[in-house]
C-alpha positions as CSV (number, residue, x, y, z in Angstrom):
1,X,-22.2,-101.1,-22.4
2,X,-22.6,-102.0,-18.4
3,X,-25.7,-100.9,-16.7
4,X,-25.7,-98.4,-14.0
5,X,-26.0,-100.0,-10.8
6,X,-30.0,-100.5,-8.9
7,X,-28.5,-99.3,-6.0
8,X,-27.1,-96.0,-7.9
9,X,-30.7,-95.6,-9.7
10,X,-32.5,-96.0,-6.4
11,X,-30.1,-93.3,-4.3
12,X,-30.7,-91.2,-7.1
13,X,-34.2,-91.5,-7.2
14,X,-34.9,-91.0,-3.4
15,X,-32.7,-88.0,-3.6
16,X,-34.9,-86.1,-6.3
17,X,-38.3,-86.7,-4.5
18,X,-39.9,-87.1,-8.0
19,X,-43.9,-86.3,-7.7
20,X,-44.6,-86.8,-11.4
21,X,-43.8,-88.5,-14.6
22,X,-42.8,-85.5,-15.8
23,X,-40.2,-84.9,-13.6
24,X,-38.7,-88.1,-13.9
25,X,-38.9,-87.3,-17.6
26,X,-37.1,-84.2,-17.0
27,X,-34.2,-85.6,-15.2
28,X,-33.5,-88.1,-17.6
29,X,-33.6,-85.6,-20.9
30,X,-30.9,-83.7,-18.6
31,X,-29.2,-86.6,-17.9
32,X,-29.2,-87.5,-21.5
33,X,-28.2,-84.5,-22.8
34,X,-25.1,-84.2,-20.2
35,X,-24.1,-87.8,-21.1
36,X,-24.6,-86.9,-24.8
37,X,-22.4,-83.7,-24.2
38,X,-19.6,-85.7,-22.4
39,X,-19.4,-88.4,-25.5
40,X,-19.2,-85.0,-27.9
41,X,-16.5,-83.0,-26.1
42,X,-14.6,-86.6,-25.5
43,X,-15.0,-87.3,-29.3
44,X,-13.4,-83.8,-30.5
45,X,-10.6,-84.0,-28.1
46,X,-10.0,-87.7,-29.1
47,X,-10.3,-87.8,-32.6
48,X,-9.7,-83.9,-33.7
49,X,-7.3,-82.6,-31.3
50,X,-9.7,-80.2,-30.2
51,X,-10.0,-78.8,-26.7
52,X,-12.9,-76.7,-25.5
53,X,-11.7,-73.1,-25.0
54,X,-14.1,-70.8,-23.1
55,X,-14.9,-67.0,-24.2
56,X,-12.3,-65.4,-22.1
57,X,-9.4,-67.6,-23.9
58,X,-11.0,-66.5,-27.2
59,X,-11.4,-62.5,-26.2
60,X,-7.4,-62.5,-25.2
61,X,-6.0,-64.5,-28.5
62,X,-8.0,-61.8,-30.1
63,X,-6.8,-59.1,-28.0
64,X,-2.9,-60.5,-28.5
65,X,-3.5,-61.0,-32.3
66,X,-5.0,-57.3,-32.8
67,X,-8.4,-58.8,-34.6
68,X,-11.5,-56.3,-33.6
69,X,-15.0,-56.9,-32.4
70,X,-16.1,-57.2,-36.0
71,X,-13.3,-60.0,-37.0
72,X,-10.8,-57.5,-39.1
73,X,-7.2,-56.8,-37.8
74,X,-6.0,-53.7,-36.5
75,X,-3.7,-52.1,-38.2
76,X,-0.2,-51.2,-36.5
């Protein structure tokens, strides 16, 4: 795997005006956790099939298929 650039690092750096340890901590577990995130969601949609769906997609498929709030189906 390529490291990021120095150049990339240091703009970054500058920008975030880090005054402690901690907060350079901080950014990185964020950073991490995004970058872990990414390598997940790339994963599923590679090797599954899967795409993310978001909670609106999932209320209408309900809504079309007739399946209530507590998972059962309407009858017709």
């Amino acid at each position: 795997m390529e490291k990021p650039p120095k150049e990339m690092l240091k703009s970054y750096v500058d920008s975030q005006h880090f005054s402690s340890t901690t907060e350079i901590i901080d950014a990185m577990t964020e950073m991490f956790r995004d970058a872990l995130q990414q390598v997940m969601e790339s994963e599923l949609d590679t090797e599954l099939g899967y795409k993310k769906v978001s909670g609106c997609q999932i209320a209408v498929s309900k809504t079309r298929l007739g399946i209530t709030a507590t998972g059962t189906r309407k009858r017709r």
